[in-house]
Every structure is written in C-alpha cells, then in structure tokens.
C-alpha positions in Angstrom: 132.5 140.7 169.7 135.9 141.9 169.8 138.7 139.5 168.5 142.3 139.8 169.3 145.3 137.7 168.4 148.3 137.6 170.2 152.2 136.7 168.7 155.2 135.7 170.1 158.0 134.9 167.5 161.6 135.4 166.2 163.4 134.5 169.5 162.2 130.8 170.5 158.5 129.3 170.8 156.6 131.4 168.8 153.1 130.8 169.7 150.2 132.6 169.0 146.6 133.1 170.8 143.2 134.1 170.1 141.0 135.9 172.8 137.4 137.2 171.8 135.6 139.2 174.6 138.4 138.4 176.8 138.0 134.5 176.8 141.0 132.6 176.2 139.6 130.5 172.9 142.3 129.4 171.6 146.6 129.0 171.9 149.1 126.8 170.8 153.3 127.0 169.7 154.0 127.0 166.4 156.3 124.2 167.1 153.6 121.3 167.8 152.7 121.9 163.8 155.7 122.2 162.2 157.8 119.9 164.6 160.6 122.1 164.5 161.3 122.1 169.0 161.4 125.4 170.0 160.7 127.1 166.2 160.9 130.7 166.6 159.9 131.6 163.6 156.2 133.8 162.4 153.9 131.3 163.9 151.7 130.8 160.8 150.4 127.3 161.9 149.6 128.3 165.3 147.6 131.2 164.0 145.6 129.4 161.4 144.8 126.7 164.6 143.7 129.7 166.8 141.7 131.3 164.3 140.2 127.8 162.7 139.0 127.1 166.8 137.6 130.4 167.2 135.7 130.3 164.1 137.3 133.4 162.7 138.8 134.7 159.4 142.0 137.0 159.4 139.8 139.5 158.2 137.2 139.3 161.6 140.2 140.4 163.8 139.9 143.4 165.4 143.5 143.8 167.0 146.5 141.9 166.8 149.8 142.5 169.3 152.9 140.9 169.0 154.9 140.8 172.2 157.9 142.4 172.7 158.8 145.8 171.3 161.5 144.8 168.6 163.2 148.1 168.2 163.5 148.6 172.2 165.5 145.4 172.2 167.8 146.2 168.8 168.5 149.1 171.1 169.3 147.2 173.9 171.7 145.0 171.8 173.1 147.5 170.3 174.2 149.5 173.2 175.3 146.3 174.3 177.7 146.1 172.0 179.2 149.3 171.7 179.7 149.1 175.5 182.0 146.1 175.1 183.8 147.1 171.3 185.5 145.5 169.9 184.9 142.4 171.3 181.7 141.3 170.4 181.9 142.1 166.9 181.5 138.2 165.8 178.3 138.0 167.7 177.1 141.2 166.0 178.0 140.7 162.5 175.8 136.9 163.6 172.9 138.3 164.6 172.7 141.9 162.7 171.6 140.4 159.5 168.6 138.6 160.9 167.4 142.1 162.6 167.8 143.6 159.2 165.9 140.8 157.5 162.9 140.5 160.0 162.9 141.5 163.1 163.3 144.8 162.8 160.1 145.2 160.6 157.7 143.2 162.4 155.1 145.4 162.1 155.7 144.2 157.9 156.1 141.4 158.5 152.2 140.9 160.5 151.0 143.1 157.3 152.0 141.1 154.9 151.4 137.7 156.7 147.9 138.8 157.6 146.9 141.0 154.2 143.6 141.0 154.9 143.4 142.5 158.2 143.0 146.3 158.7 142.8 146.6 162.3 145.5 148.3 164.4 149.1 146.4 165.3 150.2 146.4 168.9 153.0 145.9 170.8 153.8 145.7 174.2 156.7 145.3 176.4 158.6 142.0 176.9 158.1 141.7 181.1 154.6 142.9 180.5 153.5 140.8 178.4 154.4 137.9 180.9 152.6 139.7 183.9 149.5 140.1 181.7 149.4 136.4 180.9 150.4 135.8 184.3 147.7 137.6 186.2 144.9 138.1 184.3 144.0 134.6 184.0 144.7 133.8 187.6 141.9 133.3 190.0 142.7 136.5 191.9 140.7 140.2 191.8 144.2 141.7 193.2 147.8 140.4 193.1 151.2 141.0 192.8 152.8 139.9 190.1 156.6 138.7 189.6 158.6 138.1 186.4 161.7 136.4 186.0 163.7 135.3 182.6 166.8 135.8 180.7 166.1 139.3 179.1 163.2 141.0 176.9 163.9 144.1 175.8 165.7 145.6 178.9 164.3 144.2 181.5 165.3 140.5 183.3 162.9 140.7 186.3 159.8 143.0 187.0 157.2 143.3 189.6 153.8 145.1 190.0 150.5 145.0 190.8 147.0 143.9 189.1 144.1 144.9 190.3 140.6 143.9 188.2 141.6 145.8 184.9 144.3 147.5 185.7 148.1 146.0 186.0 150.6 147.9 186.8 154.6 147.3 186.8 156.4 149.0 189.6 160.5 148.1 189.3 162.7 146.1 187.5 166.0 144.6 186.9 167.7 145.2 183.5 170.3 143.4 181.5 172.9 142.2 181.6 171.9 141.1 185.5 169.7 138.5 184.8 168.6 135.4 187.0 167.9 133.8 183.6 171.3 134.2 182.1 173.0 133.1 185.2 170.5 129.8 185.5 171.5 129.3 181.3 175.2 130.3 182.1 175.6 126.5 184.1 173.3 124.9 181.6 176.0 125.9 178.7 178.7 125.3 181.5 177.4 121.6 182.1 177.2 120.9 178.9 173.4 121.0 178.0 171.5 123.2 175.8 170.5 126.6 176.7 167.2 127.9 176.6 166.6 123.6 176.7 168.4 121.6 179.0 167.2 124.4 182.5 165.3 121.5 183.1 168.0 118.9 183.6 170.1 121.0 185.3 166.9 121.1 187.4 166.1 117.4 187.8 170.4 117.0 188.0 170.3 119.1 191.2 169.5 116.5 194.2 172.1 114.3 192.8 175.0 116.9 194.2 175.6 118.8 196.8 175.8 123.1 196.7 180.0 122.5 197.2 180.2 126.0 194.6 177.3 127.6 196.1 179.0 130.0 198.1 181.6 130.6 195.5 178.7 131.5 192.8 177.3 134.5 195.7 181.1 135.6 196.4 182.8 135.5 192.8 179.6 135.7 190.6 177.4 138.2 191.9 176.5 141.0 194.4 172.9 140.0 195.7 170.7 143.0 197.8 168.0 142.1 200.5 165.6 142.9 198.3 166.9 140.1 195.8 168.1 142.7 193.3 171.7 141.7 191.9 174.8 142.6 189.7 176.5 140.2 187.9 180.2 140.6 187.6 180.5 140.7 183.8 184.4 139.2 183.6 182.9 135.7 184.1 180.7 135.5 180.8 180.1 135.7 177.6 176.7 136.1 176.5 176.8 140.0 176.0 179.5 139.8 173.5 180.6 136.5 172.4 178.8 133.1 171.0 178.8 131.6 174.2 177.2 131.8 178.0 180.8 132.0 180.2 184.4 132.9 179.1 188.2 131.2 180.7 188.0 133.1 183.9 184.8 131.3 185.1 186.8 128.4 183.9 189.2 129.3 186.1 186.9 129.8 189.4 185.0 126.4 188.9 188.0 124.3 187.9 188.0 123.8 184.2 186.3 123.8 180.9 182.6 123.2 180.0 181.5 119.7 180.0 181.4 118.5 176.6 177.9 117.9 175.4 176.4 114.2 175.4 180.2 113.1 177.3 179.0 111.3 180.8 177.7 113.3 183.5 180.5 113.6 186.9 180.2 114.7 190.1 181.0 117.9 189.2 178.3 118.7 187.1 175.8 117.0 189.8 177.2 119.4 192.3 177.3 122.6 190.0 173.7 122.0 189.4 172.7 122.2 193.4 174.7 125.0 193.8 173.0 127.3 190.9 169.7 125.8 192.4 170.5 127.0 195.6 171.3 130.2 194.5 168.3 130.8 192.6 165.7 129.9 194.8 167.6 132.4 197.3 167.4 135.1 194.7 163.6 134.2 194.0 162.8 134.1 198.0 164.4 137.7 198.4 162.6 139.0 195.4 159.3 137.5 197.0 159.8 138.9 200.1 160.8 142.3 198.8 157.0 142.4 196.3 155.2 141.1 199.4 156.8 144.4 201.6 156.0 147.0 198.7 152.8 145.6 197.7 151.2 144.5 200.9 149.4 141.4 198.2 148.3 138.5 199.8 148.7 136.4 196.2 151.6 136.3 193.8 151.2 135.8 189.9 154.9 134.3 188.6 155.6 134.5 185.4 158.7 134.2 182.6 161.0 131.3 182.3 162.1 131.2 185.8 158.7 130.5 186.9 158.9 126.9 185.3 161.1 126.3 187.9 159.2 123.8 189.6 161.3 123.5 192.5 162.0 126.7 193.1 158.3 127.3 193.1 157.7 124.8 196.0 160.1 126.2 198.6 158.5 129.5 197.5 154.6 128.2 198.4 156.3 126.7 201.6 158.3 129.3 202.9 157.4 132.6 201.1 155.3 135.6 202.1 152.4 134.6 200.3 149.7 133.1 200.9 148.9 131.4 197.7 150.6 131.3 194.5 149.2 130.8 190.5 151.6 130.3 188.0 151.4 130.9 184.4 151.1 126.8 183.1 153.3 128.8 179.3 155.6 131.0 181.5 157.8 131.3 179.0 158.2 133.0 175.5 155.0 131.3 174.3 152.6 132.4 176.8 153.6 136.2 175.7 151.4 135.7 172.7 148.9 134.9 175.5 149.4 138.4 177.3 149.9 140.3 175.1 146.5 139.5 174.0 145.5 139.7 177.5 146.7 143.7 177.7 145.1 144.3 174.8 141.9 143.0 175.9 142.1 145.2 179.6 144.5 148.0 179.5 144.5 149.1 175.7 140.7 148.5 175.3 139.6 149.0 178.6 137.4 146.0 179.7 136.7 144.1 182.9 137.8 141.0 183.9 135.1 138.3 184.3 135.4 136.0 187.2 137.4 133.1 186.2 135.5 130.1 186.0 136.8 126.8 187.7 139.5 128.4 189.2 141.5 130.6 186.7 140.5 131.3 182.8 143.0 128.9 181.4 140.8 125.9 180.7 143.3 123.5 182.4 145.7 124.8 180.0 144.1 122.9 177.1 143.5 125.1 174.5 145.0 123.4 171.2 143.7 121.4 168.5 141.3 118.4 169.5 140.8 115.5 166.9 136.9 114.1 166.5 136.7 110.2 166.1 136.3 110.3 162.6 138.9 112.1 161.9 141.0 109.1 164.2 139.9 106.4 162.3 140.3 108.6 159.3 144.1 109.0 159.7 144.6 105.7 161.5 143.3 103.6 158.7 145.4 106.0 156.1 148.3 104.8 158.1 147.2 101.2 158.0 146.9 100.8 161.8 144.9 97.9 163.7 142.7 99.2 166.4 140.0 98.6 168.4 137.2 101.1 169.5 135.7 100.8 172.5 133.3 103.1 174.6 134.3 105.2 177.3 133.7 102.9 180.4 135.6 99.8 178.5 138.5 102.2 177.0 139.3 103.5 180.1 138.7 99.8 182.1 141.1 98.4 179.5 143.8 101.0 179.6 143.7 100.8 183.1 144.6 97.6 183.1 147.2 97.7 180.6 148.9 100.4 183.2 148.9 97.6 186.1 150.6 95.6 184.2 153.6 97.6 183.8 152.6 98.3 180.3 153.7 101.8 179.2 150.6 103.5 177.0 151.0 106.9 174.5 147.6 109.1 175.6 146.5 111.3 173.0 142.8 112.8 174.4 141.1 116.3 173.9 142.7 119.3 173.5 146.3 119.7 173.3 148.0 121.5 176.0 149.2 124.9 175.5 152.8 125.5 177.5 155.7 123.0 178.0 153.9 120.6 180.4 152.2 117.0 179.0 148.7 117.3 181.2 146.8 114.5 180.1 146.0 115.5 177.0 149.7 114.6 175.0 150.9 112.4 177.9 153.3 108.7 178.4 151.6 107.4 181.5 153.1 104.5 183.7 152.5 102.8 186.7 154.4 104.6 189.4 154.6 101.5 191.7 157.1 99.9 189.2 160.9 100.2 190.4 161.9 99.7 186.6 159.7 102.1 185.1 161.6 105.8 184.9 164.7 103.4 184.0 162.7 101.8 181.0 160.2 105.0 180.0 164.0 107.5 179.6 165.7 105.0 178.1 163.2 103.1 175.7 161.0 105.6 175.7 161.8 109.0 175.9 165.8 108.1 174.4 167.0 110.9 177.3 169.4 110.7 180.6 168.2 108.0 183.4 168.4 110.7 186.1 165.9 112.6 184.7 162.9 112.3 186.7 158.9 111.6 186.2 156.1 113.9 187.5 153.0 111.9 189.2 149.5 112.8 188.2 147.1 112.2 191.0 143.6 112.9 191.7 142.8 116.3 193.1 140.9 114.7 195.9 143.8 112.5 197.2 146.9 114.6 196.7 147.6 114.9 200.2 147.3 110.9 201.2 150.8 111.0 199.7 152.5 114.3 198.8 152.7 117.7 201.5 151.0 120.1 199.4 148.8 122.3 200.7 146.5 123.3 197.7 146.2 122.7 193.6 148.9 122.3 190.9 147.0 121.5 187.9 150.0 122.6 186.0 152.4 120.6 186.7 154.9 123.6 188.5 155.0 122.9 192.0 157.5 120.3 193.8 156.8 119.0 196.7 157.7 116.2 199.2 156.4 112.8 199.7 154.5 112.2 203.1 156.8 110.6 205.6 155.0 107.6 206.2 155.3 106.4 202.3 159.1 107.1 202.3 161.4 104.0 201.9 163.9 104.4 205.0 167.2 103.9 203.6 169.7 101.3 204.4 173.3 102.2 205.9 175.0 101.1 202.5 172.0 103.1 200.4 173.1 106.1 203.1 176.8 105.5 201.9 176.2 106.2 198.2 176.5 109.4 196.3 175.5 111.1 192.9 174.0 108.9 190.2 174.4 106.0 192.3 171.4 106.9 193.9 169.6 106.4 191.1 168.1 103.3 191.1 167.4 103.0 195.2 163.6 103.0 195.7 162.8 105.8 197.7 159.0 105.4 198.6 155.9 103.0 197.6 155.7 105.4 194.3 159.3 104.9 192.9 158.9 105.6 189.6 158.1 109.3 190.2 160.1 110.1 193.7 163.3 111.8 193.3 165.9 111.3 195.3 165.5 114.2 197.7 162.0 112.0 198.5 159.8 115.1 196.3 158.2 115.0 193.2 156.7 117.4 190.6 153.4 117.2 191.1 150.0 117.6 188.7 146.7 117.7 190.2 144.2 116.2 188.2 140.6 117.7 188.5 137.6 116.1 187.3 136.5 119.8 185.8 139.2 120.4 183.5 140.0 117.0 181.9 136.9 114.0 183.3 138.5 111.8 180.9 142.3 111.4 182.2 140.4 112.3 186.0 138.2 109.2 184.9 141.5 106.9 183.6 143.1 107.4 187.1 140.1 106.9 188.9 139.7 103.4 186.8 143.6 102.8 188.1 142.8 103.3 191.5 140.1 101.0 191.5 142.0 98.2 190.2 145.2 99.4 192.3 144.1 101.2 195.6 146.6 103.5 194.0 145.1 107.5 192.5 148.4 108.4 190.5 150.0 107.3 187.6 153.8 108.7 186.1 153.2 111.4 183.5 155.4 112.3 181.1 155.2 114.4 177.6 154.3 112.4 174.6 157.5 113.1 172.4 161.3 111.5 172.4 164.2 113.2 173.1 164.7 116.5 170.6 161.1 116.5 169.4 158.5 118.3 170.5 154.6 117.2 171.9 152.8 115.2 169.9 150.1 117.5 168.3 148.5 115.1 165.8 146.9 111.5 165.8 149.8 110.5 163.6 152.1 112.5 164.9 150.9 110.4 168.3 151.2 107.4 165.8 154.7 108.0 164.7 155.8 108.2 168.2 154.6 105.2 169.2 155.8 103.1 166.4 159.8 104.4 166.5 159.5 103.8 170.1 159.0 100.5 172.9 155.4 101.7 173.9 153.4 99.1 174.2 150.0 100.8 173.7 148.6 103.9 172.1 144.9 104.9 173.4 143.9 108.0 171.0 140.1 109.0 171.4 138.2 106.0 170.9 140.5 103.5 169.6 143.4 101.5 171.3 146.2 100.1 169.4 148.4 97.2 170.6 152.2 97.4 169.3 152.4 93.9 168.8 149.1 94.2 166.3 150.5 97.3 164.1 152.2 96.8 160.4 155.8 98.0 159.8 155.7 101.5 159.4 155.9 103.1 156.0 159.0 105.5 154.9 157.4 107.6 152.9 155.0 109.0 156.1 154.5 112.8 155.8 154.6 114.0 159.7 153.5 117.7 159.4 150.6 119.0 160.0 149.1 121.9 158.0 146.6 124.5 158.6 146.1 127.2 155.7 145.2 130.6 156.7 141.6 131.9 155.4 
C-alpha cells in the first residue's frame, strides 16, 4: 500500500488529506478542531484525524506534499515589491518576518512536525494543486480543467488537460491580474471581510442592479476574447499596501469603503451585481476559450472562484460544455487534497480507478464520524437530556419537528470536508415557512437577513421544482425555480427595490428562493448520505414536499461544528429548538443551563 498525505497551510484553511492507493480516505481543515475559522496554521489536528481514519502511524507514510511551492511565491512577493519601492515597504516589513519564521522552511517545518517519517517531501505548484484535486476525482477519463483564485505562487488562473494519469497545464494568467483579487477588491470595498465575506457579496448581488458594471470593464480592466485580462494597477492596493483598493478607486465609485458592520445601502447592493456581472463574463470567456484549445467535452473548476455558485450555473446553462464537476473544497483546503492526488498519478505514476458513484469524493464526507457511544458518552458529560430512538422513529420524529416550523441542529456521519454544510453538519428548516430565513439568520445563524438559504432536495425530484439539468451534490450550482412554483408578483411588490424585497415570498418554497426566483441547490442522493436522503424522504411523506432549507451548523464567525459537543454548544448559545446527533434527540426546552467552564476543543495527538 502506498500512503500519502497531503498539506495545505500558512495562508488560510490549512487542511490536510490522506490518500492510500489513490483512495481518498480521509480530509478535513484544521479549523473544524481547533475552531480557529479559517486557521492557517500547520494543520496538526487535521493530520492526526486523517491518519487516526486511515489507520496509519506518521511513520507508515510513504510520501508527504505540501501544496504550493513556498520559495516560488517569496519570489513572487518579492519582486512584487521591488517593482512598486518604496511604497509597499509597510506591507513588507508585515509579512517578511513570518516568511523568515516559517514559511520559508517548510520543508523543516514537515521534518520536525512529522519526526518519524523518512519518506520523501513534495511540493507542487499552487494552480496545480487545484487541478489535481479538481480532476482527478471527477467522474471523467478526459477533461479540461479550469482554475481560478486570487494568486498561488504566480499564477491567478490556469487551464489544461487530464487525461487518465496524466494532467497537464497549458496557460495561465499571473499576478497581479487576478479574477480573485478583483472579486476580494469589492468585498474589502463593501465593507466585508476578504477571503470571507465573497459569499455575501454573492448572495448581496440580486438585491442591486450592475449600475458600475460597465465602469468596472472601462476604468478597471482590459478584458481579451479569450477572457484573459490586465488589471489597471492605479486602482488598488493589495500589491503594496494593507488594503485591497487605494483613493483613486474611491474616486471612480463615488467614495470611501463601507465601514464594516455599518448598514448595507443601495450602493453596496448595486456594487455587488456589477462585480457579479463582470465575473461570470470573465469566467464565460475563459470557458469558451479552454473549450476552443482543448476540444473537451467536460470541464473540472477548481480554486476559489469555482465556489461561485452563481457563476457556476450560468456557466452549466450557457457554456461550451457539456457537463461540469466542481471541486465540493475548491479552495485553499482542497490543495492538501491534490497535491496528494499528483503525487499519487504524476510523481508515482499510477492509474486512476474508475470513480465509484459518480466521482471519488465520497459525497464529500470524509471527516471525523462519532459512534453512539461515544454520543452518549459526551452528552451525558455535558449533562444533556436526550432520548434515543431507532432509525425509523428518529427520523419520523425529526420529521415532524421540521413541519412544525421547528428549526433542528443535524450532526450525522462523517463531517464534510470543504465549505459546504451537506447533511452531515447541517441547520435544516422547513422551506415552506415565510419566516424561516428571517428567524434561522437572525436567531440562528446571528448574520445579515439578506443572506440566503440553499434547499436540499432529493436527487429524484430536483426537477419538479428547480431547472437543473443534472446533479449538484455539492451544493455549487444555482439555478432557477420552475415557473409554475413562482409567486407572480404584485404591482406594489414590482415597485420595490433593494432590501425591501426581502421579505416578499417569491415561490411555494420561500425560505430558500432568492429574489432573482433561484436558489443554490444540493442534490441529495440516497448513495452518499441514506440517512439525511432518508430524513427528507420522511418530510416529504408527511409534507408532499422533498426539500428542506440547509444551512451550515455554526453561527456567525465560527466555523462547522466538528464535534458532538461542539454540535452541543451551538445549540445551546443559540434559539434551536432541537438537536438530532446520531441516535439521540434533544429538546431545548428539556436541557440544563449550560456550564462555563465547557472546554470546546477537540484534540487529536499525533502517533
């Protein structure tokens, strides 16, 4: 057997993944154990997880690869500056002591963090790390492959080809054009948290119109037919300074950032449209331009970018392509994934195996699963009062509880590896309710009420209410709600504009259909995850209705729920009103006050 472990750290969501003959056994971001969102730093929980799972000590690896090739990018940053000197020196003298401390000597670093392995230390390329996790897990023999994210070493955007074994990169774009940086330029701009709030400015979007969209493509950029682009470099920041844009984009979009947590205006609504708009052109011209060179049939996204869910729909819709299979950790977390991936294939030399059930991610569940005993275990430590039923009543009951209106914490199986809640660390809802996104962001989840809630629906009636021609077990494709389960507006509900559409129901599921009538959409098969395939099937028996809202079990600034009392916590500082975690379901009303002395973290000691 050959064992290889794959790293991503020092940037944000280190993660780390074990694959052993080329299975995926095992992944999971360091985050989720030391609840630290987005914790770049050596993944040292993660790893003991992967290797605990796989059944492996430190000393049975054969390979390990880390990522990104750190001295390529102290290159790149360097250059960087000395291009721009001496401005920039502030940012330089910020982040030169941290490359002097660790990043630089990585390769130590794994050494001395892994002393008993003897094997050889990898390291691969940024952009091809993300094709590797991006193709060779997908269901196809052949594909193109596109990557898309703020920068890696040089490169922003790459495309190639896989074919079996063998992947190959072609072309790419380097820094400091980068679709990334410009998506993360009007995050910082609109006041939200870079390299964390994309996915407001995402779910922000239909609220606006594209008023600056034109301005972005004449002032910002110089954009190709093959959706290559320059950035024109007076307008920010990021490759000198502490910050994403500078006074002169000020100037051409009419003043200074939002400040953070101040109210959302018009403004920011429509800025969010516009950079929308001008990504998914940028993404469609890139797509075209891979499907002319390559002649592929299939495309394999990968990187940050590819999380855009939206962007990914108009892509399936009106792109070259005839299908599409995107990586479910497409960002820096599913690098530890492909690098261990390219490893495995190009470095080693072995085939690919036919994926089963689709692709070789397992659903995407491939982190730490919690037996009953251990449950009851930690649920009785915390002094919880539970009930534990079998399957067939558990999910009857909890069914139930969802018709009501009730809102239930679903901790089940494996914990998913990537950004998306799938059933396995999930809030669930009944998306018939017109109060429940208004209650689950702002009782729940502690977030802003325009942010919208992805259904979950079962595989076999996706399209008796959304137009989607095919799978998204993933939770990365948007698409629209048939016609005929639309709400038809009212001449007043025409008239209104911005946030003030919030609250209008816009078809018979309203608590997970966005104002532009789509929604985000996870198909649910009864393969990958029978249990949460067997709740909604239980819900559409009571209800005549096969999808429930689906939302990440964690509150605002916290990351997934890894842990049976990291599930219990959550529940308890929150207005759940149930929390179903294997066997047992707990009723709010029933629990004790909760103690102050709780320790949250979870620890896994390296062998």
């Amino acid at each position: 057997m050959t064992a290889i472990l794959g790293i991503s750290a020092f940037y944000h969501d280190a993660a780390a993944c074990v694959v052993c003959d080329g299975e995926i056994i095992a992944a999971a971001q360091e985050e989720r154990f030391t609840r630290k969102k987005h914790d770049p730093d050596f993944p040292r929980q993660a790893i003991a997880y992967c290797l605990r799972e796989a059944g492996l000590s430190v000393a049975d690896l054969d390979c390990v690869g880390f990522y990104d090739k750190p001295l390529l990018k102290f290159e790149r940053i360097l250059e960087s500056y000395l291009a721009v000197a001496p401005r920039g020196l502030r940012s330089f003298v910020t982040a030169l002591p941290v490359w002097l401390r660790e990043k630089l000597f990585t390769r130590d670093t794994i050494r001395s963090e892994l002393p008993e392995f003897e094997g050889k230390v990898f390291f691969s390329e940024h952009h091809e790390s993300h094709a590797a996790s991006a193709f060779y897990p997908s269901p196809f023999a052949e594909a193109a492959v596109l990557t898309m994210d703020g920068v890696g070493e040089w490169a922003t955007s790459s495309y190639g080809v896989g074919r079996g074994k063998n992947l190959d990169l072609l072309a790419e774009l380097h820094y400091p054009h980068s679709l990334g940086m410009l998506y993360s330029a009007f995050t910082y701009y609109t006041g939200f948290k870079v390299n964390s709030g994309e996915y407001k400015i995402m779910g922000l979007a239909p609220y606006g119109e594209p008023r600056y969209a034109e301005r972005i493509f004449d002032t910002l950029l110089r954009l190709h037919d093959d959706g290559s682009f320059k950035l024109d470099m007076r307008y920010f920041n990021y490759a000198q300074g502490l910050t994403m844009t500078n006074a002169a984009f000020d100037e051409v979009f009419g003043g200074p950032p939002r400040e953070p947590e101040s109210d959302v205006t018009q403004r920011e609504m429509d800025l969010a449209a516009s950079v929308q708009v001008v990504t998914e052109e940028i993404v469609l011209r890139m797509a075209r331009h891979v499907h002319r060179e390559t002649g592929m049939a299939n495309l394999c996204l990968a990187g940050g970018v590819a999380l855009n869910c939206v962007g990914n729909g108009r892509l399936l819709r009106e792109g070259p392509f005839e299908r599409l299979w995107i990586q479910p950790a497409a960002g820096d977390a599913g690098g530890a994934l492909g690098v261990a991936l390219a490893i495995h294939h190009k470095v080693l030399g072995r085939e690919r195996r036919p994926p089963p059930a689709g692709d070789a991610m397992k659903g995407a569940y491939l982190g730490p699963m919690f037996s009953d005993d251990e449950i009851r275990e930690e649920l009785d430590t915390l002094g919880a009062v539970y009930e534990c039923l079998p399957t067939a009543a558990l999910l009857e009951k909890t069914a139930g509880v969802l018709a009501s209106e009730k809102i239930v914490g679903w901790l089940q199986g494996r914990m998913e590896f990537g950004p998306r809640a799938l059933g396995g660390r999930s809030i669930l809802g009944d998306p018939r309710s017109t109060k429940m996104q208004s209650v689950m962001n702002q009782k729940i989840k502690y977030r802003e009420s325009f942010r919208p809630f992805a259904p979950s629906v079962l595989r076999e009636r996706v399209a008796d209410y959304f137009d989607l021609d095919g799978d998204s077990p993933y939770m990365l494709l948007v698409a629209p709600i048939r016609a005929e389960r639309r709400i038809p507006m009212t001449q007043a509900q025409q008239a209104l504009f911005g946030i003030e559409q919030l609250n209008v129901p816009r078809s018979d599921l309203p608590a997970v259909t966005h104002v532009d009538y789509s929604a985000r959409i996870q198909t649910v098969h009864r393969e990958t995850n029978p249990l949460y395939h067997g709740l909604l099937e239980r819900f559409y028996a009571q209800t005549e209705c096969p999808v429930l809202v689906n939302t990440s079990f964690n509150v605002r600034g916290e990351p997934i729920v890894c842990t049976p009392r990291d599930a219990y916590l959550c529940f308890m500082r929150t207005e759940m009103d149930v929390l179903v975690v294997g066997s047992f379901l707990l009723q709010k009303g029933s629990q004790p006050p909760l103690a102050d002395d709780i320790d949250w973290r979870t620890q896994y000691a390296l062998d």
